[in-house]
Every structure is written in C-alpha cells, then in structure tokens.
ZATORVO-974135 format. One line per field, with one value per residue: residue number from 1; residue in one letter; x negated, y, z negated of N, C-alpha, C in turn. Coordinates in Angstrom, 3 decimals, padded with zeros to 6 digits. Layout:
N
pos c(NUM ...);
code c(a ...);
n.x c(X ...);
n.y c(Y ...);
n.z c(Z ...);
ca.x c(X ...);
ca.y c(Y ...);
ca.z c(Z ...);
c.x c(X ...);
c.y c(Y ...);
c.z c(Z ...);
This chain:
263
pos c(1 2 3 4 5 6 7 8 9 10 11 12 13 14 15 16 17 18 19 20 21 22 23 24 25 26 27 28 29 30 31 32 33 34 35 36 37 38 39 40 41 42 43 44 45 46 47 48 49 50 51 52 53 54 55 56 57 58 59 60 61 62 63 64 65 66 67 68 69 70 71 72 73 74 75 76 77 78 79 80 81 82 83 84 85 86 87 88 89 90 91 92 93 94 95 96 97 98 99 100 101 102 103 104 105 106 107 108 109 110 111 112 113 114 115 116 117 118 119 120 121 122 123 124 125 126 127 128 129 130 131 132 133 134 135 136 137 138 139 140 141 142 143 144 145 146 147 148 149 150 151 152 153 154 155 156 157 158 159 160 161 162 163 164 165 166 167 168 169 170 171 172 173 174 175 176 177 178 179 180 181 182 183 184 185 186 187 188 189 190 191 192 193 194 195 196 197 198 199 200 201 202 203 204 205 206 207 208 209 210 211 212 213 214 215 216 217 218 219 220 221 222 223 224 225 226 227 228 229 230 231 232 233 234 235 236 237 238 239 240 241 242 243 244 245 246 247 248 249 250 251 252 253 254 255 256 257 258 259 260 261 262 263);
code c(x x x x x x x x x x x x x x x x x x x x x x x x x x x x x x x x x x x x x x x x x x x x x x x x x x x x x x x x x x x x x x x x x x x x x x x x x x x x x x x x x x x x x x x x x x x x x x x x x x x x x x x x x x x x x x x x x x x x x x x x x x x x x x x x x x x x x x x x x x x x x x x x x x x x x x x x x x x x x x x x x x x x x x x x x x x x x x x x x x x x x x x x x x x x x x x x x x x x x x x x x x x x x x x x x x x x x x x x x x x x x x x x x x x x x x x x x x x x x x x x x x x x x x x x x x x x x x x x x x x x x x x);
n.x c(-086.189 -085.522 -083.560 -084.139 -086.562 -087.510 -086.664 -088.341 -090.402 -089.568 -088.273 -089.352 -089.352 -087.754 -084.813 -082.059 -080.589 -080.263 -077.670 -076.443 -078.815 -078.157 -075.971 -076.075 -077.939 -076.652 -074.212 -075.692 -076.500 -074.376 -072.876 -074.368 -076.461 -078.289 -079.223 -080.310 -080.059 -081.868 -081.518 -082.975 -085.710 -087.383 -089.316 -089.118 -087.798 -084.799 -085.489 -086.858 -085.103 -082.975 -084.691 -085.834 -083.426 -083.374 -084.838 -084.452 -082.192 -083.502 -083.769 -083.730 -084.072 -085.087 -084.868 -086.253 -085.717 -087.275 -089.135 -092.250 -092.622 -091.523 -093.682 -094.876 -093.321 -092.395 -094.629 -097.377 -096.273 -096.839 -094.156 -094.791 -097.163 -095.530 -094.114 -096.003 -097.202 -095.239 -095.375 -093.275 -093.184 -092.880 -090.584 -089.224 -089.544 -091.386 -090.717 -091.292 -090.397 -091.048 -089.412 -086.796 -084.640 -082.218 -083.274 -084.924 -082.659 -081.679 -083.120 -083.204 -080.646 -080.994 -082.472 -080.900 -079.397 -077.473 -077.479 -074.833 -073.897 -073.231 -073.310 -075.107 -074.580 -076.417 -077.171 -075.713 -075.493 -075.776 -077.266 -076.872 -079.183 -080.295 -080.878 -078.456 -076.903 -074.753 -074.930 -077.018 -076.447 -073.768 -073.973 -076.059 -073.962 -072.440 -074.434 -075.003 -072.937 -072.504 -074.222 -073.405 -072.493 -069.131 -067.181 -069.165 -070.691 -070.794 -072.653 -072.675 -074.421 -074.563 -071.980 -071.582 -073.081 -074.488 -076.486 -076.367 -076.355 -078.658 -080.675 -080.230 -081.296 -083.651 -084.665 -084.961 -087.010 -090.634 -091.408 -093.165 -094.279 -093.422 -090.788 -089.156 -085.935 -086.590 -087.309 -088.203 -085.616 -086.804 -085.944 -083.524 -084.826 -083.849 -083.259 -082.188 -081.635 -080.593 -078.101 -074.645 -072.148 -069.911 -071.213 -073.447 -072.360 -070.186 -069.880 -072.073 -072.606 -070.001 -067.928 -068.328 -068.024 -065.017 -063.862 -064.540 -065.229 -063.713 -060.822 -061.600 -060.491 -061.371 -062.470 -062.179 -061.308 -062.195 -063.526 -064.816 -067.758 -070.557 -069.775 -068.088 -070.413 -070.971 -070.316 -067.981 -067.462 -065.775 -066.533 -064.194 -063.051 -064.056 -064.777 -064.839 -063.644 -060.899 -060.060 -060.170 -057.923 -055.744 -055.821 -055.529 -052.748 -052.027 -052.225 -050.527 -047.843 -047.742 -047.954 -044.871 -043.650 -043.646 -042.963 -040.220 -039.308 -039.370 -037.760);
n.y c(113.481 112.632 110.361 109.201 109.638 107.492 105.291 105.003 103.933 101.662 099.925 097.658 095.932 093.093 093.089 094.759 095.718 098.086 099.649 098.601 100.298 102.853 103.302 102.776 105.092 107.011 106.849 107.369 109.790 111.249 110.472 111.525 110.234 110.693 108.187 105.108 101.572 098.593 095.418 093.338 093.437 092.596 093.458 095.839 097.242 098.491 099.679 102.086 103.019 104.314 105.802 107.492 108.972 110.125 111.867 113.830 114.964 116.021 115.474 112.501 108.854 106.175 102.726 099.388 096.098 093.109 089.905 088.630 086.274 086.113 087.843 085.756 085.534 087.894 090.335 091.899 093.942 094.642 095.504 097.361 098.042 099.165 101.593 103.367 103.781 105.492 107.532 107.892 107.433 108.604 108.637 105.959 103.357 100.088 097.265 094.217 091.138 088.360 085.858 086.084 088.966 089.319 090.313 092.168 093.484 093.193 094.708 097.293 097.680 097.516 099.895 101.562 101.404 102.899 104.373 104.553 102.311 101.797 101.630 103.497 104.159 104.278 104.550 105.319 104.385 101.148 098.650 095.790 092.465 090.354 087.472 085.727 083.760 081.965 081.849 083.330 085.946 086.354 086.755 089.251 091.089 091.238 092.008 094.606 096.508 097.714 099.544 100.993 104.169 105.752 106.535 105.546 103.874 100.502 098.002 094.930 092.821 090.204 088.999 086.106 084.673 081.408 078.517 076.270 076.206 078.188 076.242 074.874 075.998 076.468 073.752 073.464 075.143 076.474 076.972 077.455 075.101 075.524 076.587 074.752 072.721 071.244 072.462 074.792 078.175 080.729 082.766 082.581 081.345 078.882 074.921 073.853 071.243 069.817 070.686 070.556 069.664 071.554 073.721 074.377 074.851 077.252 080.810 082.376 084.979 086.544 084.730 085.751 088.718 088.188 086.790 088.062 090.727 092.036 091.386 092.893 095.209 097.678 098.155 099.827 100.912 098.735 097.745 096.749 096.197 096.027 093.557 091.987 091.573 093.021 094.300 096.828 098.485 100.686 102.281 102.630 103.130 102.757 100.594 101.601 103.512 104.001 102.623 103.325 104.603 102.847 101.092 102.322 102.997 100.558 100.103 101.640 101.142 098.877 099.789 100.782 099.149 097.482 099.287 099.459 097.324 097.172 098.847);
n.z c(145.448 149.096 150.055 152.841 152.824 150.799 151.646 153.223 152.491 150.760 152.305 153.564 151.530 149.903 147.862 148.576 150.269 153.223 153.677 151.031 149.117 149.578 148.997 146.294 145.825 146.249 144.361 142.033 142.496 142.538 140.471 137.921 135.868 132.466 131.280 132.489 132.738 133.642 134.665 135.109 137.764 139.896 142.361 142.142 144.222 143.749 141.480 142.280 144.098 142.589 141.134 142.784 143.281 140.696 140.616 142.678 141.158 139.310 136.636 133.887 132.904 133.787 132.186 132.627 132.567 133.230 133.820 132.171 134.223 136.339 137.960 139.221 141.642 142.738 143.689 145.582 147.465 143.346 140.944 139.253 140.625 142.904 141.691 140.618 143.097 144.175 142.258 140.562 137.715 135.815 135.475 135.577 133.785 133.493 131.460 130.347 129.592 127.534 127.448 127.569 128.596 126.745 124.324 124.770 124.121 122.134 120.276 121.204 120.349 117.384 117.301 117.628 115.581 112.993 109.717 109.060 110.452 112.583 116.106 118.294 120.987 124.371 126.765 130.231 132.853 134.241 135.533 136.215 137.510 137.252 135.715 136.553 135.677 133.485 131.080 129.963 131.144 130.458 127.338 127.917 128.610 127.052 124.525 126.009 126.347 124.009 123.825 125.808 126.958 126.539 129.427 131.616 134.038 135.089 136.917 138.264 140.129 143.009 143.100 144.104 144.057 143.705 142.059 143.833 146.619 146.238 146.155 147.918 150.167 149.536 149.215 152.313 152.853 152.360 149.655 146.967 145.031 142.013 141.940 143.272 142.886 141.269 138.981 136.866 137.027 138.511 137.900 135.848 134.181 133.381 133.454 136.342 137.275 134.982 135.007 135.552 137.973 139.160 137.649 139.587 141.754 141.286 141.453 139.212 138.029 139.563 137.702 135.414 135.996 136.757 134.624 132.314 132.298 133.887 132.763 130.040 127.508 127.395 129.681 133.055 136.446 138.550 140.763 144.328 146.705 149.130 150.996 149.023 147.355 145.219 142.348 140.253 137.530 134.919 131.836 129.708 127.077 123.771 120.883 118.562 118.488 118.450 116.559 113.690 113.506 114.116 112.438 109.947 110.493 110.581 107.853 107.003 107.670 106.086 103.578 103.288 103.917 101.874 099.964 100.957 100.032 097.521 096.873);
ca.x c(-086.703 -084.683 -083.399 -084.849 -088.102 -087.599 -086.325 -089.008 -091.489 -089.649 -087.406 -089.671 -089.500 -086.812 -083.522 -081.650 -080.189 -080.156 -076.443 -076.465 -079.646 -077.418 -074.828 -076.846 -078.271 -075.582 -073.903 -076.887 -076.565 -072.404 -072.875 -075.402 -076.617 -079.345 -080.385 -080.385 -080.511 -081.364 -081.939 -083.725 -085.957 -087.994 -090.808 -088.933 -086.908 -083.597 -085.732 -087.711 -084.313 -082.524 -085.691 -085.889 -082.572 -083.225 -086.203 -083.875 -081.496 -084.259 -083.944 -083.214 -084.722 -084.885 -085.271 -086.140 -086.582 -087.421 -089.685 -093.477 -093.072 -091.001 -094.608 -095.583 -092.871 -092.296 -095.875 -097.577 -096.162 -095.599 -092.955 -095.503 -097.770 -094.856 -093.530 -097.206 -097.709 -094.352 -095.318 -092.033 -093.827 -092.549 -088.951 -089.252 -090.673 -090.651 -090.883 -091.239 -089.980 -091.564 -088.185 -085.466 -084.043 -081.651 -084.284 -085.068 -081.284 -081.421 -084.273 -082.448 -079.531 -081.370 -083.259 -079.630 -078.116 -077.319 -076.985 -073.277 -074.180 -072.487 -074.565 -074.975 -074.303 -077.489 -077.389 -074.612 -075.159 -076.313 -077.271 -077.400 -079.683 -081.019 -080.816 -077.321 -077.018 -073.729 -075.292 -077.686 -075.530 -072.482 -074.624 -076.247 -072.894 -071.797 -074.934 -074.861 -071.520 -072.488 -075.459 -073.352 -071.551 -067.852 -067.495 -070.320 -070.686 -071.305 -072.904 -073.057 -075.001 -074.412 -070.685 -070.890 -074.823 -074.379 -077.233 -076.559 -076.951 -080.113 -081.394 -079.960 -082.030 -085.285 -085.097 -085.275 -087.974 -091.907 -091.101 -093.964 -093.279 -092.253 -089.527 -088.032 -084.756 -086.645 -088.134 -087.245 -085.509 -087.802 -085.403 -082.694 -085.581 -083.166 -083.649 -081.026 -081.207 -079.851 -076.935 -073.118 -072.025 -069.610 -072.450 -074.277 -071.383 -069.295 -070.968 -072.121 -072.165 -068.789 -067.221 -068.449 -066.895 -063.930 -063.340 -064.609 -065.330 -061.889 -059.745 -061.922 -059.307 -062.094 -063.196 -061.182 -061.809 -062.659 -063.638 -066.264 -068.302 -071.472 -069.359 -068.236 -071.433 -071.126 -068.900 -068.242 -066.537 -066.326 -066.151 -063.380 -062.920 -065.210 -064.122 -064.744 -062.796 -059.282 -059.841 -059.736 -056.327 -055.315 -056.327 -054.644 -051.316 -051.280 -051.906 -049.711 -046.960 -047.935 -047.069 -043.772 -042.859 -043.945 -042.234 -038.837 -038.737 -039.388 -036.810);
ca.y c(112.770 112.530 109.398 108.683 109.109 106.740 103.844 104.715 103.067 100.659 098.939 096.048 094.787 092.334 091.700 095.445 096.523 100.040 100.447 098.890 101.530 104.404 103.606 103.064 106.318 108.189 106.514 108.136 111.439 111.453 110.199 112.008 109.852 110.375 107.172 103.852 100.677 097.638 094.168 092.245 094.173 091.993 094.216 097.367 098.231 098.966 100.645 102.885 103.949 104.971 106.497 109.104 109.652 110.703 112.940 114.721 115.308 117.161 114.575 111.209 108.368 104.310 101.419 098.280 095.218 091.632 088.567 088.414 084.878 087.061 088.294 085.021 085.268 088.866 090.694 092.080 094.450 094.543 096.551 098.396 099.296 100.218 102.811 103.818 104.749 106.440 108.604 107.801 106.176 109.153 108.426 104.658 102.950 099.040 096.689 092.628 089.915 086.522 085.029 087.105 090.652 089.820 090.250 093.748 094.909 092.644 095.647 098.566 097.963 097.750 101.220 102.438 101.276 104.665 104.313 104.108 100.657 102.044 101.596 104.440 104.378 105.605 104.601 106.150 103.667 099.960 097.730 093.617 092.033 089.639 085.959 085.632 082.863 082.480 082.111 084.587 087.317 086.743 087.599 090.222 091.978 091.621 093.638 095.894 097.154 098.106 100.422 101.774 105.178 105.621 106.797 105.354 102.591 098.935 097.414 093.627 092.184 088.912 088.306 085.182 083.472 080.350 077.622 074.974 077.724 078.446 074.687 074.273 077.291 076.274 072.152 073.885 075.808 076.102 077.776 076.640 073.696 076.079 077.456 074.025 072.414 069.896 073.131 076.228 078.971 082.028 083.975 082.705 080.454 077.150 073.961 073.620 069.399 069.613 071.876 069.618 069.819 072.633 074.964 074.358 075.493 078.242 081.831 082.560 086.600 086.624 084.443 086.802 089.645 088.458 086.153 088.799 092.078 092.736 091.378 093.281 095.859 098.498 098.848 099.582 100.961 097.689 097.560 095.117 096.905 095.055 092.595 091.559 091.035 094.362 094.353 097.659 098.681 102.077 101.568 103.681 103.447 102.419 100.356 102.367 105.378 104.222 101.312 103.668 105.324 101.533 100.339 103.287 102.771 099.148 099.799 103.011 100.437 097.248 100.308 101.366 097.908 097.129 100.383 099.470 096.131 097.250 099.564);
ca.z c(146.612 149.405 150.939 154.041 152.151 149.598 151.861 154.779 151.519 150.179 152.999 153.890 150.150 149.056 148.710 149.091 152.259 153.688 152.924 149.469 149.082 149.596 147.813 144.869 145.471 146.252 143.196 141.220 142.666 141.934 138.478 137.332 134.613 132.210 131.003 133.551 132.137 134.801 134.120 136.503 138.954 140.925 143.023 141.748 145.016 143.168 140.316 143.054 144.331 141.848 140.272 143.352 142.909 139.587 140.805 143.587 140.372 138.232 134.761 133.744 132.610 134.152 131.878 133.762 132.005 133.765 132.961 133.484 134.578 137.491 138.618 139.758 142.666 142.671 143.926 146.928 145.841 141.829 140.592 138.665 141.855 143.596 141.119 140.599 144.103 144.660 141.654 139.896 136.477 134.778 135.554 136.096 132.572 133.322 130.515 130.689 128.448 127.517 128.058 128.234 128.349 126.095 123.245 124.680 124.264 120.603 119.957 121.428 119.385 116.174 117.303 117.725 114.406 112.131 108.758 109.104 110.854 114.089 116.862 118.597 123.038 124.988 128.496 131.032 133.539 133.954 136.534 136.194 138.673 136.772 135.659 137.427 134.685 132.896 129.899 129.701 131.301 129.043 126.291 127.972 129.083 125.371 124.256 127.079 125.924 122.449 124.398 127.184 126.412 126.957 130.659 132.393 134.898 135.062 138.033 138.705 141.938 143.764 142.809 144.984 144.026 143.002 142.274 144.923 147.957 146.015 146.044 149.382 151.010 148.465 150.088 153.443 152.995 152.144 148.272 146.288 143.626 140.744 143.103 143.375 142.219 139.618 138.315 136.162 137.782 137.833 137.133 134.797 133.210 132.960 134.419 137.880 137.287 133.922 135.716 135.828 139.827 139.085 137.739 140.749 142.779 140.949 140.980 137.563 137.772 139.612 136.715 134.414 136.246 137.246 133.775 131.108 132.339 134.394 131.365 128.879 127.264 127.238 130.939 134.211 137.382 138.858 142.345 144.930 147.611 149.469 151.083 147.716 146.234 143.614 140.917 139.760 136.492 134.277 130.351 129.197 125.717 122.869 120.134 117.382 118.860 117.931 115.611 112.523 113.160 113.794 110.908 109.204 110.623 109.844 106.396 106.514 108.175 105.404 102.512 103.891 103.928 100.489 099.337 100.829 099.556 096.022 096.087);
c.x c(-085.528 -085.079 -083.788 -086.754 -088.505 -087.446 -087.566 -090.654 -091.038 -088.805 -087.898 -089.595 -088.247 -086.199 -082.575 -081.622 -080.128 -078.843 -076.585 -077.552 -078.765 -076.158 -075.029 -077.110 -077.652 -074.487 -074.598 -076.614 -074.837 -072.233 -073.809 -076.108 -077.889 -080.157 -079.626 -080.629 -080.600 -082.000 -082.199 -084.470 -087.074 -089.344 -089.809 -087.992 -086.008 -083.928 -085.796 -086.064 -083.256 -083.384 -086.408 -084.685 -082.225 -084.241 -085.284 -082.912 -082.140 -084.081 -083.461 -083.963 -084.322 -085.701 -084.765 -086.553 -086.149 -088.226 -091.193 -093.207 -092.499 -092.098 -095.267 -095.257 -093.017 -093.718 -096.114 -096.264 -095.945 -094.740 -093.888 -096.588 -096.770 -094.423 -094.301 -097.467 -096.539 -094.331 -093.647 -091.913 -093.210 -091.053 -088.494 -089.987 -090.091 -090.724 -090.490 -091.323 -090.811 -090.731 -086.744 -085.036 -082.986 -082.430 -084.652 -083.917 -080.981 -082.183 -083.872 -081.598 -080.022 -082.341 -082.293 -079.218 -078.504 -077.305 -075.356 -072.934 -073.271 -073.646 -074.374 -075.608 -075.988 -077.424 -075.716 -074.880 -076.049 -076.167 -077.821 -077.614 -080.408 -081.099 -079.653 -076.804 -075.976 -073.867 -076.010 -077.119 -074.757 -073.140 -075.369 -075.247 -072.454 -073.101 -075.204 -073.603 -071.934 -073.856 -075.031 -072.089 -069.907 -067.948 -068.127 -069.779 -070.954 -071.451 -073.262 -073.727 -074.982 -073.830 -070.712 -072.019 -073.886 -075.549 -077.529 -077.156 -077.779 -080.803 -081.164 -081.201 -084.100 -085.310 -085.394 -086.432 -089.049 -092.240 -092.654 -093.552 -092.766 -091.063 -088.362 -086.836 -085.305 -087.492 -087.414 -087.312 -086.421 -087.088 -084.153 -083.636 -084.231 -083.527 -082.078 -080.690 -080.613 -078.297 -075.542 -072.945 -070.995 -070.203 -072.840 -073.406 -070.861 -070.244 -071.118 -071.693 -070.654 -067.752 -067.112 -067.821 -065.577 -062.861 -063.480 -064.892 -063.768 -060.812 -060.406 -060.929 -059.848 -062.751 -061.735 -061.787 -062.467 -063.092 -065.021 -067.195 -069.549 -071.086 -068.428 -069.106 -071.836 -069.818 -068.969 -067.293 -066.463 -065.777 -065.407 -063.189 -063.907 -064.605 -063.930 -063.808 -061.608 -058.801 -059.835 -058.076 -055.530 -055.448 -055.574 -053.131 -050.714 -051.077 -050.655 -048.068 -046.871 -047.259 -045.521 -042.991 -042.901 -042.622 -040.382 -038.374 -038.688 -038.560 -035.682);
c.y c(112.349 111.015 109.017 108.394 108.161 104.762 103.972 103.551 101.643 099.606 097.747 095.349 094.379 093.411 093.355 095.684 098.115 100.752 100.040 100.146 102.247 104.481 103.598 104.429 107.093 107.924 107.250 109.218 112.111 111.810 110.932 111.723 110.540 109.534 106.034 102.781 099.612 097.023 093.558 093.473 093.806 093.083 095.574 098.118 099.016 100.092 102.160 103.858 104.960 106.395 107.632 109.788 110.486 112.242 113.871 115.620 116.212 116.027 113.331 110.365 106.785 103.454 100.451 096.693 093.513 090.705 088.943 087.582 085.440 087.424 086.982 084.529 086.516 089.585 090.948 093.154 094.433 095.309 097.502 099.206 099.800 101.206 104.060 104.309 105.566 107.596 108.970 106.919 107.510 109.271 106.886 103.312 101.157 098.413 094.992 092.169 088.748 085.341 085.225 088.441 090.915 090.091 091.743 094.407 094.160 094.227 096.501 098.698 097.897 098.913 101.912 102.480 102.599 103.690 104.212 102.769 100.388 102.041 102.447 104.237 105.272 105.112 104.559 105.870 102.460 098.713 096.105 093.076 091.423 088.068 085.565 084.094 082.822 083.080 082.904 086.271 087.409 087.275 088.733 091.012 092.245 092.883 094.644 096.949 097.773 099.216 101.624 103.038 104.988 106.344 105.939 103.821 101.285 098.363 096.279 093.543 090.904 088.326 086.603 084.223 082.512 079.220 076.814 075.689 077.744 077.233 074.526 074.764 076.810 074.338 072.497 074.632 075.609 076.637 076.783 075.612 074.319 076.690 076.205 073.690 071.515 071.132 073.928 076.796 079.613 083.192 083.898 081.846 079.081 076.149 073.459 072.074 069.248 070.736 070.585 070.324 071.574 074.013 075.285 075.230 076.690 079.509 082.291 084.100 086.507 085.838 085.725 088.178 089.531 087.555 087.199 090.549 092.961 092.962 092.203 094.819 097.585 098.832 098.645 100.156 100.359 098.078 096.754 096.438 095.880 093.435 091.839 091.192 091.757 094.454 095.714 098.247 099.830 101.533 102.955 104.449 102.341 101.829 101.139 103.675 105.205 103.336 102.115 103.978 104.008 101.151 101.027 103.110 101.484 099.369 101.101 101.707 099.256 098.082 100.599 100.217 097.405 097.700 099.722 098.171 096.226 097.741 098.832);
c.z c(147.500 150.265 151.761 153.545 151.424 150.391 152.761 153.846 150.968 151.360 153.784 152.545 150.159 148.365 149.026 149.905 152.225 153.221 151.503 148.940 149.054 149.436 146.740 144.712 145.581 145.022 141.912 141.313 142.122 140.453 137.643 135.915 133.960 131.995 131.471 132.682 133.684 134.304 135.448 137.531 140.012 141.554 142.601 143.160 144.366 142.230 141.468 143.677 143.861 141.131 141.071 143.558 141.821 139.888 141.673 142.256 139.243 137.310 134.957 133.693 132.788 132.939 132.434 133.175 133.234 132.691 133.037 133.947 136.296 138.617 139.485 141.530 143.427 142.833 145.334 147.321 144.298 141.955 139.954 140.047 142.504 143.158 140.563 141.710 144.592 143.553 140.879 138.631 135.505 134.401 135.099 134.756 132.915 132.453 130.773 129.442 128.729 128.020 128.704 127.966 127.672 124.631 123.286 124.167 122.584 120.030 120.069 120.544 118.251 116.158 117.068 116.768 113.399 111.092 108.286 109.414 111.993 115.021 118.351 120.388 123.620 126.228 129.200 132.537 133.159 134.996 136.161 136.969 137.764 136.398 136.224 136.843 133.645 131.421 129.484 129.892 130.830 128.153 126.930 128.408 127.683 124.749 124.667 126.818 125.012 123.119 125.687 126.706 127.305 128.341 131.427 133.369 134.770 136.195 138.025 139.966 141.579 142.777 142.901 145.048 143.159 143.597 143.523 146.232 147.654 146.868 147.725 150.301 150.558 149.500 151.592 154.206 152.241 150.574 147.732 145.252 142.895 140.861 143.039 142.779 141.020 138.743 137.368 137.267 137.523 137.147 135.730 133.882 132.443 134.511 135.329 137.581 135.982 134.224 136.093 137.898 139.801 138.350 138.679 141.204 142.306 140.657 139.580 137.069 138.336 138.304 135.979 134.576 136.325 135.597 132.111 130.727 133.134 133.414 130.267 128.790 127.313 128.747 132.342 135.193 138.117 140.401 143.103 145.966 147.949 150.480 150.142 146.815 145.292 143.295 140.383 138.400 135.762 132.947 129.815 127.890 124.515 122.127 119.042 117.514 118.522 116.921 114.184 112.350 113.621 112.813 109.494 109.127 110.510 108.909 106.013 106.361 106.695 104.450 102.056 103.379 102.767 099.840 099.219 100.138 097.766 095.727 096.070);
C-alpha cells in the first residue's frame, strides 16, 4: 500500500504528523522487518502505517499491544475498526492488557524460553508509544531487549513529554474528569498527585533514552529525528553472543595463574 493512500485514511486521527508518517514508513520499507512489536497504539494510526508498509513489502507481521482502559479515550475511531476497514487485520494483530503491556512481553518471553533457558529474539523492530512512564518503560525496555534480535531497531516517541505540560494543557481544557490531574493517567495508569515536582517536570521516555539506552553497552547508532521527539537506537550485540568465550578466557586466564604460582 502505497503512501499517499494510507495517510489520505488515516491523517485526521491523532497524534502522528505527515512527516513523522513517512519516516516511519519509509523506515519500514528500508528495514525490512518481519516482526513489529509496538507498545502503545492509541486509535491505531502508527499501527495502520507501518502495517501498509508491511503490505507494500509482501510479509511481515505487527504486534500492537495497549490498555482497554485506552478505549475509553481512544475511539471514534477504535484501533480495531480502523485496521478492520483498511483491510490490514491480517498484518496488524492488536492485543489489550488489563493493566499493562509489560505482562504481554512477561508472556512472550516465557513462549520464547528454549529448553536451554535462552530466550530466543523474535521481533526485528520495536516501537514505544506507550505509558511514557519511567517506571513502566524501564521495565518494558529491559524486556524488550531480551525479544529484540541483534540488528534491529529501537524506536522511542516523545523524548521531551513530561507530566506537568500534560496537567497544564488538561486544566485548560474541557478533558472529561478521568482525564484530570487528581485522576489516573489513561495511559501510564498512575496517579499524577502522588507524582514529587521533579517527576512532573523531567521527561520520563527521554530519561530512559538518554540515561539507559545510550549507555547500554549493547546498542549504538543513537540518533533524534521529529524535532527531538524520536529516539532511535540499533541493538548490536546480544549478550549471550560473547559471554561464553568470556567466561572461557577468564577461567582460561584464573588457570594460567594458578599454574604459574604452583610452579
């Protein structure tokens, strides 16, 4: 499905822009992944575009997990009618949590674990649009790793959200009560008034990029795009890939040293 077709359906829905759109999808079409992972997807724009990028590409397969509680903001379109009427349900599978999506990727990784008790990489890209929540996305970046093959991508959105901006924008406007600041978020499901002043303020996803995914010893190719509000990263090396012949040459190294001291 080509581009112009894909946005001329979805570009009145929330919160993607026309260029982020087509860099996503031309990101898609570059990379040529098979299997998508995205967390958070609100009415399904982001899914919908990737997921005719996958269709222009012949194969590949989107998992999309959010909240239901998501549907109560998120609608007019769902995410499910929209991926239902673009005829992209066979690419596009979404799946909703009770609370959180890190419970789906607790589940994945125990579908993955071998009998070796290695847990075996299946998605070759991965987009995080979702609770933007330090706490929830640290742990989901930790089990996102253990799921994402060596190569592949890592996409953050909205480097630069942070709570208070929310609250600020939500006191200004007609949000319904469960929207407010004395409420739960809808989307990271925590309560904003039990939040210290520097929560409020400091972006939660940008920490997380710039405090644990830059320094991590296993991903590089860092770079921003969107203004700065996409984080982009590639995961290079796996742990398991060099930690035996480490492990070897310590103990090769610990013998050596034994050896000479005995003699």
């Amino acid at each position: 499905m080509k581009f112009d077709e894909i946005w001329k359906n979805v570009r009145r829905i929330p919160h993607i822009s026309e260029l982020g759109a087509r860099e996503l999808y031309q990101v898609i079409l570059d990379e040529k992944p098979s299997r998508i992972l995205e967390l958070g997807f609100a009415q399904g724009k982001s899914s919908a575009i990737m997921g005719a990028a996958l269709k222009k590409l012949g194969h590949g397969r989107i998992d999309s997990v959010d909240l239901f509680v998501s549907m109560v903001r998120y609608n007019n379109p769902s995410a499910e009618e929209l991926i239902e009427k673009l005829e992209l349900d066979q690419i596009v599978f979404l799946h909703r949590e009770q609370n959180t999506y890190n419970w789906w990727l607790k589940n994945m990784i125990q579908q993955q674990l071998r009998r070796s008790s290695r847990i075996e990489p299946i998605f070759d890209f991965v987009f995080i649009d979702g609770s933007h929540n330090f706490t929830i996305d640290t742990c989901a970046f930790t089990l996102v790793d253990r799921l994402l093959k060596t190569g592949s991508l890592i996409l953050f959105d909205d480097l630069e959200y942070n709570y208070y901006d929310i609250n600020e924008r939500q006191n200004r406007s007609n949000d319904p009560p469960e929207l407010e600041i004395d409420s739960y978020d809808p989307r990271a499901r925590v309560l904003r008034t039990h939040m210290s002043e520097s929560e409020l303020r400091e972006p939660h996803v940008g920490l997380i990029y710039n405090l644990l995914v830059k320094t991590h010893p296993n991903y590089g190719e860092f770079r921003t795009s969107q203004n700065g509000n996409w984080g982009w990263a590639r995961k290079l090396r796996d742990w398991g890939e060099d930690y035996p012949k480490r492990r070897e040459w310590q103990w090769t190294n610990i013998l050596r040293k034994y050896m000479s001291s005995a003699l």
